[in-house]
C-alpha positions in Angstrom: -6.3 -0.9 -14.3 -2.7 -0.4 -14.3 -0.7 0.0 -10.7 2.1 2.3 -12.9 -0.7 4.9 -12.8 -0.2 5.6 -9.0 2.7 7.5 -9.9 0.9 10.0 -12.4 -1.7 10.0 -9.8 0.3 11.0 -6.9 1.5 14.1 -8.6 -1.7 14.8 -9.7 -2.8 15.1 -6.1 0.5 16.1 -4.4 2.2 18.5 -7.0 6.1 18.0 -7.0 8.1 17.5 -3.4 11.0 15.8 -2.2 10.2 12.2 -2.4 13.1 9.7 -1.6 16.7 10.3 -0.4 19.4 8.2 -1.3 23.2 8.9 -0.4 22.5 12.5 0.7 20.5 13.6 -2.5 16.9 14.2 -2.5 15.0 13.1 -5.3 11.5 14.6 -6.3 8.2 12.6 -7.5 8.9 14.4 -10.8 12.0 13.1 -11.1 11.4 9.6 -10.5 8.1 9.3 -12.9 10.4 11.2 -15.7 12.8 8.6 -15.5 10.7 5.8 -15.2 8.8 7.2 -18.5 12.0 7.3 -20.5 13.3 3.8 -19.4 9.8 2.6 -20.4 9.9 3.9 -23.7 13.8 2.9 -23.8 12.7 -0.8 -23.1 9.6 -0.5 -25.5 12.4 0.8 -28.4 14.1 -2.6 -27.2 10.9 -5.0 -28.0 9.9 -5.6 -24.9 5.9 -5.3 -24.9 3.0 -6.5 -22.4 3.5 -9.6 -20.6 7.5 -9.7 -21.5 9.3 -10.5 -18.3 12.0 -7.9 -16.9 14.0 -8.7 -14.4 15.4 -5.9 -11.5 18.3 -7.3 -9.8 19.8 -4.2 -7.7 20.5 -3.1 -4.3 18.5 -0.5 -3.2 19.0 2.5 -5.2 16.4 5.3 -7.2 16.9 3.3 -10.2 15.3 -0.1 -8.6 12.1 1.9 -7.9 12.6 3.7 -11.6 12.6 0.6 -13.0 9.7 -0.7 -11.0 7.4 1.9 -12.6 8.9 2.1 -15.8 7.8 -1.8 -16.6 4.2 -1.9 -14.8 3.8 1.1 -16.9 4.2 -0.2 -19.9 2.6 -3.7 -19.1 5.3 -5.9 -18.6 5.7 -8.2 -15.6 8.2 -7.0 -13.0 11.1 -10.1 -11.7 12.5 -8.6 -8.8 15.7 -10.8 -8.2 17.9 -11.0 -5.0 21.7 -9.9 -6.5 23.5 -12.1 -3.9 21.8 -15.0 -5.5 24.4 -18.2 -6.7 25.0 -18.6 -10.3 22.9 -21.4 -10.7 19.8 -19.6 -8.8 20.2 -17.0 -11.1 20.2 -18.9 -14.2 17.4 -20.6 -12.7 15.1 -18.0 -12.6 16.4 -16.1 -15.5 15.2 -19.3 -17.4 12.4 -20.3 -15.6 10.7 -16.2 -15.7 11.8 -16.6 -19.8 13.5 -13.1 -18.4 13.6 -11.0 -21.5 15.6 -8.0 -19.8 17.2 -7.4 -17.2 18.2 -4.0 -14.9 21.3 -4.2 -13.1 24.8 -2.9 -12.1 28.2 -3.4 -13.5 29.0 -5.1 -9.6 27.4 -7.9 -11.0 28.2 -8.5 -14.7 30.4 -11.8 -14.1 27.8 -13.9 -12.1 24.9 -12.3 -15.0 26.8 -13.6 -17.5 27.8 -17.0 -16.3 24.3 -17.7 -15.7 23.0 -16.2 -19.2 24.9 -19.2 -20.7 21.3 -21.0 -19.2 18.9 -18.1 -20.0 19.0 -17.9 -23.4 15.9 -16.3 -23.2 17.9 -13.2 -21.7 18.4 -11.2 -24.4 18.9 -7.6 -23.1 21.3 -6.4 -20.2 20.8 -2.7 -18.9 23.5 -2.1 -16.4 23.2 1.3 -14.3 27.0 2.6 -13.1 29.6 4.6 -15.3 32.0 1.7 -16.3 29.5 -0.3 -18.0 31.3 -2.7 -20.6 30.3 -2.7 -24.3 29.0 -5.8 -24.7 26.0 -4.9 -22.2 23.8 -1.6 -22.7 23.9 1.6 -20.9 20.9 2.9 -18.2 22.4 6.6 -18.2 22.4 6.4 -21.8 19.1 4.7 -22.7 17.4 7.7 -20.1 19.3 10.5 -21.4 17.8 11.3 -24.6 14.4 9.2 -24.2 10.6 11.0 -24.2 9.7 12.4 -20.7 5.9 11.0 -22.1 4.8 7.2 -21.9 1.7 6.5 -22.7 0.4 3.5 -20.0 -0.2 0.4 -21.4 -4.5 -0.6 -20.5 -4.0 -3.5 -18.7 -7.2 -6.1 -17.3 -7.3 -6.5 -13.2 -6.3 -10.4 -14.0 -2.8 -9.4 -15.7 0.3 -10.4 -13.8 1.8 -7.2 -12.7 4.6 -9.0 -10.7 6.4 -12.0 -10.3 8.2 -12.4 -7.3 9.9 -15.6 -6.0 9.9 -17.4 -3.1 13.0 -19.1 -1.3 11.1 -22.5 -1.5 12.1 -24.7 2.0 12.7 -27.6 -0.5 13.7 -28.0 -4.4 13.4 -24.5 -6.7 12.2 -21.7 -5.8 8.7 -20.7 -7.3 7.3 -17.4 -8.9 4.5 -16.1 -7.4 2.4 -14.4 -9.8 1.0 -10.7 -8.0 -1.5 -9.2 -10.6 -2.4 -5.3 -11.0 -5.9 -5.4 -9.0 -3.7 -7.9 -6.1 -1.6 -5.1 -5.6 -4.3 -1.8 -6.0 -6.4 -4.0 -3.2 -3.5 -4.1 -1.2 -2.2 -0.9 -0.9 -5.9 1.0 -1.0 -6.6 -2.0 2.0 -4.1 -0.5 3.5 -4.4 2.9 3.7 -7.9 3.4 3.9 -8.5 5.3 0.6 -9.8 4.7 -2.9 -7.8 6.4 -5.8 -9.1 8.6 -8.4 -11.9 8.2 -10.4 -9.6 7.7 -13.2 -9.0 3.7 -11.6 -12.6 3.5 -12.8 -13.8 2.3 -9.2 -14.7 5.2 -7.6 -13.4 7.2 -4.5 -13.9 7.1 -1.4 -11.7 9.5 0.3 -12.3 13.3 -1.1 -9.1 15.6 -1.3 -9.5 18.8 0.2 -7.1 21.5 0.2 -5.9 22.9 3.9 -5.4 26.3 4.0 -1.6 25.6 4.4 -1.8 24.2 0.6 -1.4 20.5 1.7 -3.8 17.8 0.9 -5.8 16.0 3.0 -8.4 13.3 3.1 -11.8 14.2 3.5 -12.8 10.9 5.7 -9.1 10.5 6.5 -9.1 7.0 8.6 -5.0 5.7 9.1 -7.2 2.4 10.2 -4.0 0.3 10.7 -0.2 1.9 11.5 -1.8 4.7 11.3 -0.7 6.0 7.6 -0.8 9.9 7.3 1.1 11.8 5.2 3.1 13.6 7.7 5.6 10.8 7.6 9.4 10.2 7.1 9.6 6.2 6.3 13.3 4.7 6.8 13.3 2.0 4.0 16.3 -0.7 5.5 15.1 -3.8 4.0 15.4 -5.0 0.7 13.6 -3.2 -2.2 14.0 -6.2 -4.4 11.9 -8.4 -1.9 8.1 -8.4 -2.4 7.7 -5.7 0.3 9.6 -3.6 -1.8 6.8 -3.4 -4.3 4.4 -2.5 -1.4 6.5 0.5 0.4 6.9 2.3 -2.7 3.5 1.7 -4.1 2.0 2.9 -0.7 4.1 5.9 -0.8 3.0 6.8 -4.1 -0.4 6.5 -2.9 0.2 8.5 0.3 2.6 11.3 -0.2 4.9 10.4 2.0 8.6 10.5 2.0 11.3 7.9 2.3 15.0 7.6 3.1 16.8 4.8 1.6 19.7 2.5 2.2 21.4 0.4 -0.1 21.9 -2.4 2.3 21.1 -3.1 5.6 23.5 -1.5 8.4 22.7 -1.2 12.2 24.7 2.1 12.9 24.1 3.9 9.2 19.7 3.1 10.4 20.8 5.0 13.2 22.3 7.5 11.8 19.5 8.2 9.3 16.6 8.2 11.7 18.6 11.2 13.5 19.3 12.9 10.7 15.4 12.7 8.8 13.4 13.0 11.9 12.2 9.3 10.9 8.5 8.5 11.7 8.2 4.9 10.6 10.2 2.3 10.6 9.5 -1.0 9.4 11.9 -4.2 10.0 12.3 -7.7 10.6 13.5 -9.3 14.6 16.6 -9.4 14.0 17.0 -5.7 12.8 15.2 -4.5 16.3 17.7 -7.2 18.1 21.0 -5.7 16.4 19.7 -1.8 17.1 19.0 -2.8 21.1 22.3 -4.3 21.2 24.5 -1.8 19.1 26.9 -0.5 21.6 26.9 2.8 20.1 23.5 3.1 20.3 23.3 5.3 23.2 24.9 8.0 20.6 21.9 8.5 18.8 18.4 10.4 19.0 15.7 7.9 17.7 12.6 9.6 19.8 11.2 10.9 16.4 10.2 7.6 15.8 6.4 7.1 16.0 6.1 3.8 14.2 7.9 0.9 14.4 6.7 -2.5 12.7 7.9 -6.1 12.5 7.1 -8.6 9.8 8.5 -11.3 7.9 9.7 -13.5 11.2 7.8 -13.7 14.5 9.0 -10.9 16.6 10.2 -12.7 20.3 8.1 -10.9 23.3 11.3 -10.3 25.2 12.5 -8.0 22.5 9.1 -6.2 22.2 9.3 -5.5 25.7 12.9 -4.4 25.8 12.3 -2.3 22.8 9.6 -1.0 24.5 11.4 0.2 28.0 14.3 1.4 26.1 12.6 3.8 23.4 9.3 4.1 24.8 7.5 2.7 21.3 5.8 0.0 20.8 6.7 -2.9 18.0 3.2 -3.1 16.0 3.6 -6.9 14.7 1.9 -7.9 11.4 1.8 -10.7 9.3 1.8 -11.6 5.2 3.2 -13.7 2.5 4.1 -13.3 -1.3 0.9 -15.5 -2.1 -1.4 -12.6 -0.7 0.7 -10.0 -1.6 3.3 -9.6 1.3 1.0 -7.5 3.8 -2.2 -9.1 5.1 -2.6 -8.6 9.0 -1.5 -6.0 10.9 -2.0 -4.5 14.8 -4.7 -1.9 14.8 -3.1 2.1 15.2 -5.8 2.8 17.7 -5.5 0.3 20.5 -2.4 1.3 22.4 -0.4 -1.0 23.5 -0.9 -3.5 20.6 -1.6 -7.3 22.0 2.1 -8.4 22.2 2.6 -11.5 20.5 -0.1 -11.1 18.3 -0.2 -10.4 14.6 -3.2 -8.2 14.5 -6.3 -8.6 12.6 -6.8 -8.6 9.0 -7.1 -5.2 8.0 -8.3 -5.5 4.5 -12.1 -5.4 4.6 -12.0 -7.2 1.2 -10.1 -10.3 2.0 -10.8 -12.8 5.3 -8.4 -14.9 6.9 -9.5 -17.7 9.3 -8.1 -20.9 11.1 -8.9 -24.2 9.4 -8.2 -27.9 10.5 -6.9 -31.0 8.7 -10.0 -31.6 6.6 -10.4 -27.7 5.9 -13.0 -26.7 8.7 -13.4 -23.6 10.0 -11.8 -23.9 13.9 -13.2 -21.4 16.5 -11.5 -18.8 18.6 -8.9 -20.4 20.6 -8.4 -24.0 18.3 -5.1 -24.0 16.5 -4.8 -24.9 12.9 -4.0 -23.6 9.9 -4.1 -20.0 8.8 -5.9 -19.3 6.0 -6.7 -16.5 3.5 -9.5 -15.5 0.7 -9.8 -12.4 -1.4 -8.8 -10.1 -4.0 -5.1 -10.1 -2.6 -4.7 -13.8 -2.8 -2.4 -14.6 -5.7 -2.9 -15.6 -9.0 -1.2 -18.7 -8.9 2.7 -20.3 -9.4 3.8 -19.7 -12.5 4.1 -23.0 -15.0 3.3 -25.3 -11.7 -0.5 -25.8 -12.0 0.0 -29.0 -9.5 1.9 -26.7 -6.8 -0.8 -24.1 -7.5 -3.6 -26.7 -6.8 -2.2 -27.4 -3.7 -2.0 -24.6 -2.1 -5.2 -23.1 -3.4 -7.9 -25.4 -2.7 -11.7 -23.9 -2.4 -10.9 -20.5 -2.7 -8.5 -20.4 0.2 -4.9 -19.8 0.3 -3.3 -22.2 2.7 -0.4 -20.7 4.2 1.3 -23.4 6.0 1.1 -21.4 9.5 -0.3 -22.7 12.3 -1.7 -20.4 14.7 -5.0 -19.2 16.7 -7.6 -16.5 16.9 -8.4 -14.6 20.0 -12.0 -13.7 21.1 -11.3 -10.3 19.4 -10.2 -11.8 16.6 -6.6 -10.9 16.8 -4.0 -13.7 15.5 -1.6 -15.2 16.8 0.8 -17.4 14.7 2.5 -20.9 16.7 4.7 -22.2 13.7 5.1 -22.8 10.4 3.5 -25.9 9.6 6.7 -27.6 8.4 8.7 -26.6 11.1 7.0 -28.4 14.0 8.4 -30.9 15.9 6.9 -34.0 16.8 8.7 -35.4 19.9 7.0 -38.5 21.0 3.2 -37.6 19.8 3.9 -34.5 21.4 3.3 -31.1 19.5 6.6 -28.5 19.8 6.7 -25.3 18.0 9.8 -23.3 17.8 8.9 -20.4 18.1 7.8 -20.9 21.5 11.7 -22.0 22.7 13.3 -19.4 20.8 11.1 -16.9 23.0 12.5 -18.9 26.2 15.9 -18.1 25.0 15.8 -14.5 24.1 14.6 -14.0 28.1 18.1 -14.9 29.1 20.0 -11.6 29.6 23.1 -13.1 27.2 21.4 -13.9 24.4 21.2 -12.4 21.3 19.5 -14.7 19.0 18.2 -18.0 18.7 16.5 -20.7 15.9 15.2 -23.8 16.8 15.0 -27.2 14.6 13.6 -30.5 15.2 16.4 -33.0 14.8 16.0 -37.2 14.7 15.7 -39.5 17.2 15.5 -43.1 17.4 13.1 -43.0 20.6 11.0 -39.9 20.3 11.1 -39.3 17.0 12.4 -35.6 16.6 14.3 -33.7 19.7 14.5 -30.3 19.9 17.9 -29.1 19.1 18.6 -25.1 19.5 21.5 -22.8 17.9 22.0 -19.7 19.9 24.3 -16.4 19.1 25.0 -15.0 22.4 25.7 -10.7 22.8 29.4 -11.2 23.5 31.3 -14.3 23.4 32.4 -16.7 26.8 29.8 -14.8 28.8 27.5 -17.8 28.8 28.0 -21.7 28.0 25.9 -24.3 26.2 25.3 -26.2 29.7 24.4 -23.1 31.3 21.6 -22.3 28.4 20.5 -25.8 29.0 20.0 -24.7 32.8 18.3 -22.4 31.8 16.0 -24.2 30.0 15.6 -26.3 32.4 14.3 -24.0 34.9 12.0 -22.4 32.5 10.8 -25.9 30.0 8.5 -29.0 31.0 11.0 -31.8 29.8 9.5 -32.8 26.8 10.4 -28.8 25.5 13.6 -28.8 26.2 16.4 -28.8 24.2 18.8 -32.1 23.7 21.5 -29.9 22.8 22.6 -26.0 22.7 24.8 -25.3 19.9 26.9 -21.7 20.1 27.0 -19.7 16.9 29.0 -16.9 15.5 26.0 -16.0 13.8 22.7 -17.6 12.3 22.1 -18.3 8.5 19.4 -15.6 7.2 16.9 -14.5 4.0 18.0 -11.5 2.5 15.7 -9.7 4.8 16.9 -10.9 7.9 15.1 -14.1 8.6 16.5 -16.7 10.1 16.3 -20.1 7.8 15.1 -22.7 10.0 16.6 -24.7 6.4 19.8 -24.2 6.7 19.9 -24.6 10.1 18.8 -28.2 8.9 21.6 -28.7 7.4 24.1 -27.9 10.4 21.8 -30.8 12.4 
């Protein structure tokens, strides 16, 4: 089983259509699997063969998701890698992935080659762009000339497919190792449909032809965000994060279209889900909190939306809600990490309104994700502890840390380091990471809970909340809030606030005021760095 075969597969089923849009151009499935085929026999005529790693360090862009296909397909391991890392991160994990190539852009060629001075391993640099510099090879020119035919390297369900890593909240960051059946789970978990019998498991879902010549699925069941075809997806977040991986593989497998940003920008989102008719949209909090608060957000027409989801950060209710009244949609919250392959709970499509606050159930059928105390016992509805996972999507380990590995996998379960509940129903409901709690005085605080306090005040745009030392309690509770316009509220009148709305041992010491909040490349605030303000 190899996941590069989704794309031959979705032209198989779909025929050729317009399937991504970047900059104004539409590109077809065709296209993109031609490309990828000749940049994966480009990179074969380069030495690179099964289990090399290749490195993707782009903006998003058609040739990020080229590239994506173009190395599962020939059985390579994919390194997706954040381009506004530091030097030193990037030599860091150009060393510690032995990246063999790497697929970039000319923006970048100074920080790549300060930090290849580290990676000696690094022997290849492909650079997309038309002033490419000598010393460095050519993407236009390695596709231009190159076979159209690939064949697809036979790969076993255990093979790492993907590498992706982590931020880490202390010390390096560590590669998570994804393999081919991790991610074929996933994306079939997701959608509720078994490929072709030429994955060698079987199909579930028959395709029938509608008299208008479009497919459709025999036993069609969109069990989750309710996935249909008839979609536009707005991709705004990162392609070179993990969820990257997922979108695109889920739109091969789905026939859907997307629309694609380089980089994240309130009014250009807006813009684009006018101008497609976007369906879904899928986003992190604070992505949702700048598009409420845009003040030219009145200008645009966002009622084709039909699907809006929020991962990656806990979405505050008061946002939810205001979302909500403003648009009329509903925020479908969900849940995952890079150790079970990014996606793993999500708010079921049929039950309208979703259960606000909640994560959702687990929607694949293969995997089960349960609460667990200190000494690893399964907790009933309603006990917090530790949220844990088991199943096919659960990684394959950390690459070269077997001790970091053990750790975290113990038993069979993946233990995520999120506290949270289950409902009666068996919906989830995350409290805190386990390393961010605060302990004020034997006294339990999670920060998620204040930061949900905060975004109810009418001035506030968006808050993180730390724990900070004390010599009496312990840890305090110290919060950093960005308000929606400057000198319309004050750090005493937030502690009011607070006040009126916190049982003492809640409330913050102190109220710092913000220009902005430090934040992951997809938008999440780091509760790390925050750390390091105090």
């Amino acid at each position: 089983m190899n996941i590069g075969r989704l794309a031959e597969d979705n032209i198989q089923r779909f025929g050729e259509y317009k399937f991504v849009n970047f900059e104004g151009r539409w590109h077809t499935n065709v296209e993109m699997n031609r490309v990828a085929n000749r940049l994966g026999n480009a990179l074969k005529s380069l030495g690179v063969k099964k289990g090399d790693r290749v490195g993707v360090q782009l903006l998003n862009c058609p040739q990020l998701m080229q590239t994506v296909f173009a190395v599962f397909k020939i059985g390579a391991i994919l390194v997706p890698v954040n381009p506004s890392l530091r030097i030193h991160e990037l030599a860091y994990i150009y060393q510690d992935a032995g990246v063999a190539a790497l697929v970039s852009s000319a923006d970048y060629i100074d920080s790549i080659r300060e930090a290849r001075r580290e990676a000696t391993e690094l022997k290849h640099v492909i650079l997309i762009g038309k002033a490419v510099p000598k010393d460095v090879l050519s993407y236009d020119e390695m596709i231009q000339n190159g076979s159209d035919e690939l064949v697809i390297e036979e790969t076993d369900n255990d093979d790492t497919a993907v590498m992706i890593y982590t931020a880490g909240t202390t010390g390096n960051p560590k590669g998570v190792m994804l393999t081919h059946y991790n991610w074929y789970t996933h994306v079939t978990g997701y959608y509720d449909l078994v490929l072709l019998d030429a994955w060698g498991v079987g199909a579930k879902g028959k395709i029938q032809k509608r008299d208008d010549g479009q497919d459709k699925i025999a036993d069609e069941k969109a069990e989750v965000f309710g996935v249909t075809r008839n979609r536009v997806s707005l991709i705004a977040l990162p392609l070179f994060h993990g969820y990257g991986v997922f979108a695109l593989s889920l739109e091969f497998l789905t026939g859907g279209k997307l629309v694609l940003i380089r980089r994240w920008d309130t009014e250009e989102a807006m813009k684009r889900i006018e101008q497609f008719k976007i369906t879904e949209y899928r986003a992190v909090p604070t992505m949702y909190i700048q598009l409420l608060n845009h003040p030219a957000a009145s200008k645009y027409d966002l009622s084709s939306l039909k699907t809006c989801i929020c991962g990656s950060a806990p979405m505050p209710l008061e946002v939810a809600r205001n979302w909500r009244e403003k648009y009329g949609i509903d925020i479908w919250e969900g849940y995952g990490l890079s150790e079970a392959t990014t996606v793993n709970c999500g708010n079921i499509a049929g039950r309208r309104p979703p259960k606000y606050g909640s994560i959702g159930k687990c929607y694949q059928k293969c995997n089960m994700i349960k609460i667990f105390d200190e000494k690893d016992c399964e907790l009933p509805s309603g006990q917090v502890g530790e949220i844990v996972i088991k199943g096919p999507g659960v990684m394959k380990g950390y690459w070269n840390k077997p001790v970091e590995t053990a750790e975290v996998l113990r038993n069979g379960w993946l233990h995520t380091g999120d506290i949270g509940y289950a409902d009666e129903d068996g919906y989830l409901y995350i409290t805190d990471r386990k390393k961010d709690l605060i302990i004020r005085g034997g006294e339990n605080i999670y920060p998620k809970e204040i930061e949900n306090i905060l975004h109810m005040h009418p001035q506030v745009l968006e808050a993180g909340v730390i724990g900070i030392p004390d010599p009496v309690y312990g840890e305090v509770v110290k919060a950093f809030v960005v308000l929606k316009t400057a000198g319309t509220a004050t750090e005493e009148h937030l502690m009011n606030f607070c006040r009126e709305n916190l049982p003492t041992y809640k409330r913050p010491k102190s109220i710092q005021l913000m220009d902005s909040l430090p934040k992951s490349a997809v938008g999440k605030i780091l509760r790390r760095e925050l750390r390091k303000i105090g």
